[in-house]
C-alpha positions in Angstrom: 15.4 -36.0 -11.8 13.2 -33.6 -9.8 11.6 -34.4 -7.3 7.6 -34.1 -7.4 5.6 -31.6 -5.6 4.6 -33.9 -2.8 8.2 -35.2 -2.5 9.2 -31.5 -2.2 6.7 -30.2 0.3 7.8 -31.9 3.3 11.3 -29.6 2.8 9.3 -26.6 2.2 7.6 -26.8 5.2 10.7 -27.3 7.2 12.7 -24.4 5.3 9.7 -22.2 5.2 9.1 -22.7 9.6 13.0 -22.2 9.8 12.9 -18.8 7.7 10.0 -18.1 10.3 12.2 -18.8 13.2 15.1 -16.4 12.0 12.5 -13.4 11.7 10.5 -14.3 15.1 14.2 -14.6 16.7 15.5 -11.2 15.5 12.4 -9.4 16.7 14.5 -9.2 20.1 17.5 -7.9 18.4 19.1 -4.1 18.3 18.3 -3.9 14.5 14.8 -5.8 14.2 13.0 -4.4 11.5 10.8 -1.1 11.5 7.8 0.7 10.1 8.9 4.7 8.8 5.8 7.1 8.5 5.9 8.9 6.1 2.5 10.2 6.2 -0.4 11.1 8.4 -3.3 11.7 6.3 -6.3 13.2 7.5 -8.9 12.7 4.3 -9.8 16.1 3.1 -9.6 16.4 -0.3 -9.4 19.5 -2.0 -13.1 20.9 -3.3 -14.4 24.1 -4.8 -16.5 24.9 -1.4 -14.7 25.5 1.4 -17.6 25.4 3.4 -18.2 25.4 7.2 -18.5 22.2 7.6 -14.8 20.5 6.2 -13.7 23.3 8.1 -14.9 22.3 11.3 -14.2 18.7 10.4 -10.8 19.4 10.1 -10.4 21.2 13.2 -12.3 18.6 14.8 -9.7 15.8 13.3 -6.4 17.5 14.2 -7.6 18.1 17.8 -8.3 15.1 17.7 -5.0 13.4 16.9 -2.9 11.4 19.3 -6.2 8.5 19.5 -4.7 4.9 20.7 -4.9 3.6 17.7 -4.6 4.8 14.2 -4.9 2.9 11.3 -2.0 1.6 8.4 -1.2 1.5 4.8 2.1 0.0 4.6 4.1 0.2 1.5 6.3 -3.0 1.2 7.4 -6.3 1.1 4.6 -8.5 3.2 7.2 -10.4 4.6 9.2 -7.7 6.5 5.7 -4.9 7.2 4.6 -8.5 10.0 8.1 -8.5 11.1 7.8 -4.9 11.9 4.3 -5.3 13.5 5.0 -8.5 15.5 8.4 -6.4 16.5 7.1 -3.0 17.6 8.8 0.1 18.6 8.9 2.9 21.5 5.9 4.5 19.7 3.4 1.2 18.8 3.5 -2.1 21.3 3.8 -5.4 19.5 1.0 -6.6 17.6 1.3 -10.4 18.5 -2.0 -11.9 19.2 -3.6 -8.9 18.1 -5.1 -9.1 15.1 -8.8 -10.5 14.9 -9.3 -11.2 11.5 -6.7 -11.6 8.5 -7.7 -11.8 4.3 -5.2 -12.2 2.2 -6.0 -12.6 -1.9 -2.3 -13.5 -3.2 -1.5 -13.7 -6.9 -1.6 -17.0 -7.9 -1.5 -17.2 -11.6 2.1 -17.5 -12.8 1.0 -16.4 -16.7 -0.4 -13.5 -15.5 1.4 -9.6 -16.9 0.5 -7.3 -14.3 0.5 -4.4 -16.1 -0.4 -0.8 -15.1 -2.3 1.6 -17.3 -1.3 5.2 -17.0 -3.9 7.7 -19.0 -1.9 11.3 -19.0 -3.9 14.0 -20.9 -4.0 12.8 -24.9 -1.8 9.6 -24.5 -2.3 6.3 -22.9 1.0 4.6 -21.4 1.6 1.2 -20.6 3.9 0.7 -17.8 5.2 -3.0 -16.7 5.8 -3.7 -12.8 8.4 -2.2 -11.3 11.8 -4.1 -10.9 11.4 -4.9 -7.7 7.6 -6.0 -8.2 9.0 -8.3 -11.0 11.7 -10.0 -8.8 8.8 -10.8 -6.1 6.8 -12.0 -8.5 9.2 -14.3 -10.4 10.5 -15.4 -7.3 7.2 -16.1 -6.5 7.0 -18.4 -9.5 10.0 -19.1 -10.3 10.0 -23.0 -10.1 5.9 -22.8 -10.5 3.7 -24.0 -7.8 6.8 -25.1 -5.3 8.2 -21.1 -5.4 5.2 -20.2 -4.7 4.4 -22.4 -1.7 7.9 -21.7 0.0 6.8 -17.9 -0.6 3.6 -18.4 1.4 4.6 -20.9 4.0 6.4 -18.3 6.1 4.4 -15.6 5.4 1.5 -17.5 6.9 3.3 -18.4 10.4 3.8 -14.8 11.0 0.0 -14.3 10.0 -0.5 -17.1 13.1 1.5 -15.2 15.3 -0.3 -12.3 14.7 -4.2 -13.6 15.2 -5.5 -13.8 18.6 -6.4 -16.4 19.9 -10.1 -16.0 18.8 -9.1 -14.8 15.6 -9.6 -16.6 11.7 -7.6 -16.0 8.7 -9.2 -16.0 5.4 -6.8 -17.1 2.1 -8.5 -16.5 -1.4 -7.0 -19.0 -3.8 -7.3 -20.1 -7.4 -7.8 -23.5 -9.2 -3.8 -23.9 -9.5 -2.9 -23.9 -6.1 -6.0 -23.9 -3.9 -5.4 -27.8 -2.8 -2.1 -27.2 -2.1 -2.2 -24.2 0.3 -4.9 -26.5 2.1 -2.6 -29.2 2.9 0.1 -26.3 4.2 -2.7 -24.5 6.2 -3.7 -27.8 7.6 0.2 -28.4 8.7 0.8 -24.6 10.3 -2.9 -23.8 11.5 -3.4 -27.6 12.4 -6.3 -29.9 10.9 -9.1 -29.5 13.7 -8.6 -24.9 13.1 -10.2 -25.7 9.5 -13.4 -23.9 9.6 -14.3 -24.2 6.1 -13.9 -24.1 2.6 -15.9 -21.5 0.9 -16.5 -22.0 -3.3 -17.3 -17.8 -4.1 -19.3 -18.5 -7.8 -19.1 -15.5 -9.1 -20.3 -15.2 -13.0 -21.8 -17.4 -15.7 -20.9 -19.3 -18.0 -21.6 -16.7 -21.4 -20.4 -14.0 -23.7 -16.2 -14.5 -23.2 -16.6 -16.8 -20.8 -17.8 -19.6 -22.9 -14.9 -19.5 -25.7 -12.9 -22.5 -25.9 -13.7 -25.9 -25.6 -13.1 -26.0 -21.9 -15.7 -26.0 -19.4 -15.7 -22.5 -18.3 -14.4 -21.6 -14.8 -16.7 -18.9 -12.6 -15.3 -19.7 -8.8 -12.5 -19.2 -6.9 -11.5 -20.9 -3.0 -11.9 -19.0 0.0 -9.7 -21.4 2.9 -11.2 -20.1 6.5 -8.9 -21.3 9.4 -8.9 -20.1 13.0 -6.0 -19.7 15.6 -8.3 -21.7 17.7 -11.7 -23.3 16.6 -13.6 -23.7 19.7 -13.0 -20.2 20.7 -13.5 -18.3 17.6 -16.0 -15.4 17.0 -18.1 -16.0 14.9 -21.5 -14.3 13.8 -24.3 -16.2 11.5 -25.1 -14.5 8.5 -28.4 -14.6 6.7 -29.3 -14.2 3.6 -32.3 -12.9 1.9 -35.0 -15.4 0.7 -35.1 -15.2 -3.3 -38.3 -14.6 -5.3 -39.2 -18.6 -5.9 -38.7 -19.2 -1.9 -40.6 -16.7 -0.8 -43.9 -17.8 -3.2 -43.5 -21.3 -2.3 -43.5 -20.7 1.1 -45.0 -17.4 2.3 -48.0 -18.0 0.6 -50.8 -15.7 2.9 -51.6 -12.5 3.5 -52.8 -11.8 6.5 -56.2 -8.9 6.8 -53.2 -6.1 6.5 -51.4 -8.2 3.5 -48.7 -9.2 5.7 -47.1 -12.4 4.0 -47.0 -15.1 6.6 -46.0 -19.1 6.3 -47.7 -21.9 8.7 -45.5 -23.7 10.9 -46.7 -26.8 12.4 -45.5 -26.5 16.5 -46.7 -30.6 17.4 -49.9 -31.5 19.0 -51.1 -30.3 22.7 -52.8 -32.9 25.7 -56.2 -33.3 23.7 -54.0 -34.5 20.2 -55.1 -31.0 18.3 -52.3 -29.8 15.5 -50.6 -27.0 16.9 -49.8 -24.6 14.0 -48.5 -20.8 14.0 -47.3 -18.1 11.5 -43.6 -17.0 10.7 -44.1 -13.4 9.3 -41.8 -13.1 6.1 -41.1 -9.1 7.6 -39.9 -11.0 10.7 -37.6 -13.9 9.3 -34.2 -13.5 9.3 -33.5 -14.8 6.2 -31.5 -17.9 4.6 -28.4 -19.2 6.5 -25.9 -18.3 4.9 -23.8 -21.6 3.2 -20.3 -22.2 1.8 -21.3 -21.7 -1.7 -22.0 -17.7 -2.7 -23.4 -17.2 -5.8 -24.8 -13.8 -5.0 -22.1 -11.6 -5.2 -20.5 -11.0 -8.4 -16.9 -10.2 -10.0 -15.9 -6.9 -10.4 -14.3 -5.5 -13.8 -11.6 -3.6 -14.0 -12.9 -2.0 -17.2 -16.2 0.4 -16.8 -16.9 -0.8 -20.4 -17.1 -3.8 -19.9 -19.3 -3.8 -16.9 -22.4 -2.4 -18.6 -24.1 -5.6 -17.3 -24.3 -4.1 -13.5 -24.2 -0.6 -13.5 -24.9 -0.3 -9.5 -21.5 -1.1 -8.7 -19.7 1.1 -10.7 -18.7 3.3 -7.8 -16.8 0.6 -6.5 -14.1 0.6 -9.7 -10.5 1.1 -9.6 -9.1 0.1 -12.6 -7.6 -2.4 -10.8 -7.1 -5.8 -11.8 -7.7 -8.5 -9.2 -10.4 -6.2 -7.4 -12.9 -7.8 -5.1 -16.4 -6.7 -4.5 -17.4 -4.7 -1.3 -19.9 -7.6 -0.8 -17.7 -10.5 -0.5 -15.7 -8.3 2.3 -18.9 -7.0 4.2 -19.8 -10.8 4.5 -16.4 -12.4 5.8 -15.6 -9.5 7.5 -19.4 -9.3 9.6 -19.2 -13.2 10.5 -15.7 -13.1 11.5 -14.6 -9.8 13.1 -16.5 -8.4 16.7 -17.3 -4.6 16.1 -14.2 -2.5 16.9 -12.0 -5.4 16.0 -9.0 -5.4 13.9 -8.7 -6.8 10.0 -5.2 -7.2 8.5 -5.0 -7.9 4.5 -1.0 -8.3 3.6 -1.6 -8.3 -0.1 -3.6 -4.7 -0.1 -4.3 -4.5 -4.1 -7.5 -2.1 -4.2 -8.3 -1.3 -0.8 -11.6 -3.7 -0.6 -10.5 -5.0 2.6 -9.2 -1.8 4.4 -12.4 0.4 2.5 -14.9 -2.2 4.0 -13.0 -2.4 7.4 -13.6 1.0 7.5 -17.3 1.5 6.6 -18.1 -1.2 8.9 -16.2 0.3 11.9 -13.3 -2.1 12.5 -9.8 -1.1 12.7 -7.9 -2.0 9.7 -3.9 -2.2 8.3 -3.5 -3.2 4.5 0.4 -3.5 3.2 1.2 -3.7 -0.6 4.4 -4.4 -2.8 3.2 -2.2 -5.6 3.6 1.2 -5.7 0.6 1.9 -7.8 -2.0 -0.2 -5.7 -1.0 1.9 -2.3 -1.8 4.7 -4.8 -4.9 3.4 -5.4 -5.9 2.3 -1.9 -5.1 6.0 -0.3 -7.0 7.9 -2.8 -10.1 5.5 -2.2 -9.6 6.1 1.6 -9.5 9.9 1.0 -12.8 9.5 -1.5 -14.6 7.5 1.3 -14.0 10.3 4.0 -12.2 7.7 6.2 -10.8 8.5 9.8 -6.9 9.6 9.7 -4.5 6.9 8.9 -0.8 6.6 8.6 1.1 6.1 5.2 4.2 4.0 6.3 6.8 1.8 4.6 9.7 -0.2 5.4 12.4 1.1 7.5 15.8 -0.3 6.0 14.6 -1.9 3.3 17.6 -2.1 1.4 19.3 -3.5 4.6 17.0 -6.6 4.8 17.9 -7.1 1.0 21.8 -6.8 1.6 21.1 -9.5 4.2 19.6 -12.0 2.1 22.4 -11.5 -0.7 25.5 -11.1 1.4 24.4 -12.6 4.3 23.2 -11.8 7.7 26.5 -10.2 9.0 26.6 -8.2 5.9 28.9 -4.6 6.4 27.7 -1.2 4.7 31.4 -1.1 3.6 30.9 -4.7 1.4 27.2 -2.8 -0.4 29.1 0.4 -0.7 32.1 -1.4 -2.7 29.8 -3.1 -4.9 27.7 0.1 -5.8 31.0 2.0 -6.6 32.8 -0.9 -8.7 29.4 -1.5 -10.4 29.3 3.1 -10.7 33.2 2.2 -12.4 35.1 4.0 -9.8 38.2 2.6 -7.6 37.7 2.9 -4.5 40.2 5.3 -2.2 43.2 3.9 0.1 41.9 2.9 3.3 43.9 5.8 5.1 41.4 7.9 2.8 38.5 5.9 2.7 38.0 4.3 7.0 34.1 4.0 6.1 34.9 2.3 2.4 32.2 4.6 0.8 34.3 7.0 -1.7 35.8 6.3 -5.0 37.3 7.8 -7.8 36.9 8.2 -11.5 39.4 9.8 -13.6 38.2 10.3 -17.4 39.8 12.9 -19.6 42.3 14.5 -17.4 38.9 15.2 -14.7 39.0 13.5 -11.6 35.2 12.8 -9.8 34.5 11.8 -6.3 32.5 9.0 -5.9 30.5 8.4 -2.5 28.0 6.3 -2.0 25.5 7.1 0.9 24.3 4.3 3.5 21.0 2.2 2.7 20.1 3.1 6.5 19.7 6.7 5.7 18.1 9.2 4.4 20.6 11.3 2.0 19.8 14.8 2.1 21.2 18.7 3.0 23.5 17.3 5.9 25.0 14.5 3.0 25.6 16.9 0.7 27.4 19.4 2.2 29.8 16.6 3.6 30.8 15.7 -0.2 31.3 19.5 -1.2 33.3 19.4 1.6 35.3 16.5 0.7 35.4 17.5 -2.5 37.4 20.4 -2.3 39.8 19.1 1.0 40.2 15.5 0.1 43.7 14.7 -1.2 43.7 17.9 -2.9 40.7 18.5 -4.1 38.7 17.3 -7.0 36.8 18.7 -10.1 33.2 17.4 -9.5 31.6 15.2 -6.7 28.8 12.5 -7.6 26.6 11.4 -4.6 25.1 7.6 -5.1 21.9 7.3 -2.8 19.2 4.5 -2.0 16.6 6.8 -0.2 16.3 10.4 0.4 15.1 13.0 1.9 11.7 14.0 0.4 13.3 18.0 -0.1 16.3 16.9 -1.4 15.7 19.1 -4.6 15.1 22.1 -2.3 18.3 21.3 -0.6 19.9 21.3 -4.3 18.6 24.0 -5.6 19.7 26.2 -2.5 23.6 25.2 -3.3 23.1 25.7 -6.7 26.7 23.8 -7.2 26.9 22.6 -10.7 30.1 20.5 -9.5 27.8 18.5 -7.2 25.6 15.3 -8.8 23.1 13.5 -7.0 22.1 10.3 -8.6 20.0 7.3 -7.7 21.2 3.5 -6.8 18.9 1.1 -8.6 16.0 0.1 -6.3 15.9 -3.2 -7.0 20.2 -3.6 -7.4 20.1 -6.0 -4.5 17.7 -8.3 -6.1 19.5 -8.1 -9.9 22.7 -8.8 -8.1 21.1 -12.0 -6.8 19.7 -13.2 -10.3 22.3 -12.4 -12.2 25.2 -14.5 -9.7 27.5 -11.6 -9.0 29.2 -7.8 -10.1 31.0 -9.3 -13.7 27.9 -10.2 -15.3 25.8 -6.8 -14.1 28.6 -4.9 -15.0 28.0 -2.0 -17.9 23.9 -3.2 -17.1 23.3 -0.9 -14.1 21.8 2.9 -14.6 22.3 5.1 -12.3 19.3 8.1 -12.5 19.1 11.4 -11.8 16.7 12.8 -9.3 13.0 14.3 -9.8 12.2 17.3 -8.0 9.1 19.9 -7.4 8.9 23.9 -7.1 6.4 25.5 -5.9 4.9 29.5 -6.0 5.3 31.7 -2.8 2.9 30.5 0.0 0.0 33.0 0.7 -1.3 33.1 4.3 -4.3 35.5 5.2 -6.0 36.0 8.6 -10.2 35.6 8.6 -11.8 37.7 10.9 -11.5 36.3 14.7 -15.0 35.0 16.3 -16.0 35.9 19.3 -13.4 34.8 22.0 -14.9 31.6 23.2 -13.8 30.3 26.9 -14.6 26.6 26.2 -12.4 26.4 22.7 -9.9 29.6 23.5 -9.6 29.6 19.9 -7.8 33.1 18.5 -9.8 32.5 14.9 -8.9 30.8 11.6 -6.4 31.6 8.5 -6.3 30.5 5.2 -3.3 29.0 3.2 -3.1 29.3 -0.2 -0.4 26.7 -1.8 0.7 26.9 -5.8 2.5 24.1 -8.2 4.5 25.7 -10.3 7.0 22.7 -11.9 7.6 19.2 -11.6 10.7 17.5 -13.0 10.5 14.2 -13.2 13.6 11.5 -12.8 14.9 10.1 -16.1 12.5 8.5 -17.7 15.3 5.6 -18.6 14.5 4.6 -14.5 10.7 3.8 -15.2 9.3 0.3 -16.8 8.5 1.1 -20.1 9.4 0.3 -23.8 10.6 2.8 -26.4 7.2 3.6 -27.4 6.1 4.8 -24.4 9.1 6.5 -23.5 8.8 8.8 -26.3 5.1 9.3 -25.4 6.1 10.2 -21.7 8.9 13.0 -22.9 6.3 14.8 -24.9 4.0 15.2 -21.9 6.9 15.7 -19.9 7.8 18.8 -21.8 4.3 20.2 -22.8 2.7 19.9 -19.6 5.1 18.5 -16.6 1.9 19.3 -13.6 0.0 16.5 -15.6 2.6 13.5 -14.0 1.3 14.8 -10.8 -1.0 11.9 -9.6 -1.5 13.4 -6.1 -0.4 15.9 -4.0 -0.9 17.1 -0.3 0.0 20.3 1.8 1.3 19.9 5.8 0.5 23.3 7.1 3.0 22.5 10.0 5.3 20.3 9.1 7.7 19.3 12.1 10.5 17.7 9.4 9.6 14.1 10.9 5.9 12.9 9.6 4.5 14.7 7.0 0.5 15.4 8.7 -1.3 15.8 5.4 -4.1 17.9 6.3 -5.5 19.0 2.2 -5.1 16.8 -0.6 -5.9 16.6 -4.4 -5.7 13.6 -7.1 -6.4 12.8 -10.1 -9.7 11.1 -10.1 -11.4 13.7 -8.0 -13.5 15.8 -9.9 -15.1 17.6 -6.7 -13.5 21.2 -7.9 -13.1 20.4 -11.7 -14.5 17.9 -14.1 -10.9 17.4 -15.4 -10.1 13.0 -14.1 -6.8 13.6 -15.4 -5.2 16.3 -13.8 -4.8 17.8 -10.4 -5.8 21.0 -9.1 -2.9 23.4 -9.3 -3.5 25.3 -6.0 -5.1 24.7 -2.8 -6.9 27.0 -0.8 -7.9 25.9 2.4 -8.6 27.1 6.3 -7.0 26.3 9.3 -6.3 27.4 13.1 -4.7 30.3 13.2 -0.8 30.2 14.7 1.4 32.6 15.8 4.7 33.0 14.5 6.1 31.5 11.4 4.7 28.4 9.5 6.5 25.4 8.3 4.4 25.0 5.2 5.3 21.3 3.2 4.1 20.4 -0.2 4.5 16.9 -1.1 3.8 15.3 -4.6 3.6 11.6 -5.9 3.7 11.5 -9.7 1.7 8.4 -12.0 4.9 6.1 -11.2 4.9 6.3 -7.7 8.0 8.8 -7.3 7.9 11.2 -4.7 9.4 14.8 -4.0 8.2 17.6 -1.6 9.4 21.7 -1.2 9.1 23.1 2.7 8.4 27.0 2.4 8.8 28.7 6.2 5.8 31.8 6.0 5.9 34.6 7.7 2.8 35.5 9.7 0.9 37.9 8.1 0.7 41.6 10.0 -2.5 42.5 11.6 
């Protein structure tokens, strides 16, 4: 028989604090785990004016550059992205005992689909969470509220580690598992840290609400702990008096209709009542309490929020988002000015958009693809400061480790991907790094090699299999390269060679995880795709001088030049790699093949790209209608100013389609003559 939740929690905890331990201990290690950049974005979307002023701004923002801190989206697994901050590198200290304030809002409602819209121009697609979304999630729920628990219970000590020591964390929570994250919290934060329990009310009980025979739920649980209650910061917050308060109490006027109370100050020597006047223009309002009924739900749908139009601005489209307000007030009564707010499970950007209007520093990480989407192009639409686009370095590493276990070889991954590809692999002699295979079919023989998780493939990979291809035991008739990341210009790098006996094709992201379900290679086998790569092109870069200023001692700038950047094709991966059902798979290939710019979601140009972060200095997305009125599709060339360089430029486009996919095209451009 199973054992009940309360019998089971006592070995969560310990399991949970042991996984903890593992993480905390490896920090130390050669291989501890790390954050890649893989963008620097300085918010300047594209618009129709380019005017003196986003000129200047941008000028202003890349001299700029190089500040002590910078804030983070992080693209990844929670887990590993506080790993990687409690770990540090050469270029970022340690974060431990850092962070001032923490939200989190996890999912925690096991029946929910999480399921992402995609409007392309005449057709609406449904896409499911990506496979390795999926295998989060339904680990995360897999044996109901105990998954769940051992998911968070880890999670959370690294969240202690990071706080300082006058820090809080704030956990939004649900009916289903609210009471049992409290006993947890109490356990790894320690009883006498609870702060409080906040109850956020935020509807009423009508219209679709009140179907059913249940009574209908409006709140949800905010927990508030901190690293250390006696030393906490903490701000009051008032709020303002409503309309029934204020004529109850404020009931005068004084001669300039100033509304005033009486307040009763005790009696002086001689017994008289000592009485004064609390101006209503002076008060600071109602103490804020634990129960907020004043800030309400956000809808995904703009249809269905006809009831508020005022917060419109705020919407998404995405599903869980919280409302500005409820952020502004946790964020003002439990972060000092300047201080730093961490949310590990991103979704919309509230927390990091708020953080950010309210002049904190801010890092937001995400699982989903789709919400970092979301959260960069609301940073670019609220003019934010520069931040950095990272995600995890290795990630497929830290898988491997959890399936084959923590002395796990690349050799071991590598056989697996090329039994599971249905090639043998090589002889030894042939094979020392146990990464090639062959498949003979039809009197062809193919080369089979299977690129690293640790690395990057691109130009340098490539060229090694042609290579091998035509020396290797002979000689072959085609070479197929297998790869878990790549190198943004990969399809540049393809196109250059031109080799049609050369294939480049993609190991399943989420292989690792599917190997794990499923118990092993035999039952996977004749299961796993292997996809072909998406790519971008784009039209020769134009590059014209203004005319120069006059020379300026204090700046010694040498004038300005413009860049002008065109799409001209984007060829998206096979459309058997994304999550969708026949239906919409036919829908996608008939956009794909009438009009393949329209996948574009958002694209960016680095005028001086160094081949190690991408510094996107102009971007466009769908969504921003400052140069068209056209949501759905991007701008299809940029035009934009910037300081004027001698010598060649490195010019780098970089695109991210409606599934999250990325590719990029590096053009080198000639200065122009004088």
């Amino acid at each position: 028989m199973a054992k009940s939740l309360l019998e089971a929690l006592p070995n969560i905890v310990k399991e949970g604090r042991a996984q903890a331990e593992r993480i905390l201990e490896s920090l130390e290690g050669r291989h501890r785990v790390s954050l890649q950049t893989r963008e620097w974005v300085l918010p300047s979307k594209d618009t129709s004016a380019a005017d003196w002023i986003a000129q200047a701004d941008r000028r202003a923002r890349l001299d700029g550059e190089g500040s002590d801190w910078t804030n983070r989206l992080i693209y990844g697994d929670n887990l590993l992205a506080m790993a990687a901050l409690l770990a540090g590198n050469e270029h970022t200290p340690s974060l431990r005992g850092q962070v001032d304030l923490i939200y989190i809002d996890p999912p925690f409602d096991s029946k929910a689909d999480y399921r992402t819209k995609v409007t392309l121009p005449g057709v609406e697609l449904e896409q499911r969470p990506t496979v390795i979304e999926q295998f989060a999630y339904s680990d995360t729920w897999s044996e109901g509220t105990a998954s769940y628990l051992a998911m968070i219970t880890p999670r959370l000590i690294l969240m202690r580690e990071l706080l300082r020591d006058t820090g809080s964390i704030y956990v939004h929570l649900g009916i289903q598992v609210n009471h049992y994250v409290k006993v947890l919290m109490d356990e790894i934060f320690g009883k006498d840290n609870f702060v409080q329990e906040v109850i956020w009310s935020y509807g009423s009980p009508s219209g679709g609400r009140a179907a059913g025979p249940k009574m209908v739920k409006i709140h949800e649980y905010i927990l508030h702990y901190a690293q250390n209650y006696h030393s906490r910061f903490t701000k009051k917050i008032y709020l303002p008096y409503d309309k029934k308060y204020i004529d109850d109490w404020f009931k005068y006027n004084d001669d300039v209709g100033r509304p005033y109370r009486i307040r009763l100050r005790g009696k002086d020597d001689d017994g008289e009542t000592i009485v004064d006047r609390q101006y209503l223009d002076e008060s600071k309002g109602m103490p804020a309490s634990t129960v907020w009924t004043d800030i309400k739900q956000i809808y995904a749908d703009p249809r269905a929020y006809k009831a508020n139009q005022s917060q419109h601005s705020e919407i998404t489209g995405y599903d869980t988002q919280k409302p500005e307000r409820l952020l502004d007030r946790i964020v003002e009564h439990s972060c000092p000015d300047g201080g730093l707010v961490a949310d590990f499970n991103g979704g919309s950007g509230t927390t990091a958009a708020v953080a950010e209007r309210l002049g904190r520093r801010w890092i937001t990480s995400d699982l989903g693809k789709p919400a970092c989407m979301i959260m960069r192009k609301r940073l670019i639409d609220q003019g934010a400061k520069p931040f950095l686009y990272q995600a995890i370095g290795d990630y497929q590493v830290e898988a491997a480790k959890t399936v084959l276990g923590r002395n796990f070889r690349v050799g071991d991954l590598s056989g697996i991907v090329l039994s599971l590809y249905g090639a043998l692999p090589l002889q030894p002699e042939d094979n020392p790094l146990r990464n090639l295979g062959a498949v003979v079919y039809g009197g062809k023989k193919t080369l089979v090699l299977v690129d690293s998780p640790n690395k990057l493939t691109g130009d340098a990979t490539l060229r090694k299999a042609i290579a091998q291809r035509d020396h290797l035991l002979g000689g072959w008739d085609r070479v197929v390269v297998l790869g878990w990341n790549f190198d943004p210009s990969i399809g540049q790098s393809l196109a250059a060679l031109d080799d049609k006996r050369l294939e480049v094709l993609v190991i399943p992201p989420d292989l690792l995880d599917r190997l794990r379900k499923k118990g092993g290679i035999e039952k996977l086998r004749g299961q796993v795709r292997f996809s072909s790569l998406q790519y971008l092109t784009v039209k020769p870069v134009g590059r014209e001088r203004l005319p120069s200023p006059q020379p300026s001692p204090a700046d010694g700038r040498r004038g300005d030049e413009v860049l002008v950047v065109s799409l001209d094709n984007y060829v998206l991966l096979s459309p058997e790699a994304i999550n969708l059902d026949e239906d919409n798979r036919i829908k996608l290939l008939k956009v794909m093949n009438a009009e393949p710019l329209a996948l574009i979601e958002y694209w960016a140009v680095d005028p001086d790209y160094d081949g190690v972060v991408f510094r996107s200095v102009w971007q466009d997305y769908r969504g921003n209608t400052a140069n068209d009125d056209d949501a759905l599709r991007v701008v299809t060339e940029a035009r934009f100013t910037v300081p004027r360089t001698e010598g060649d430029r490195r010019v780098c486009v970089r695109a991210v389609d409606v599934f999250g996919f990325e590719a990029e095209v590096v053009q080198v451009v000639a200065e122009p003559r004088a």
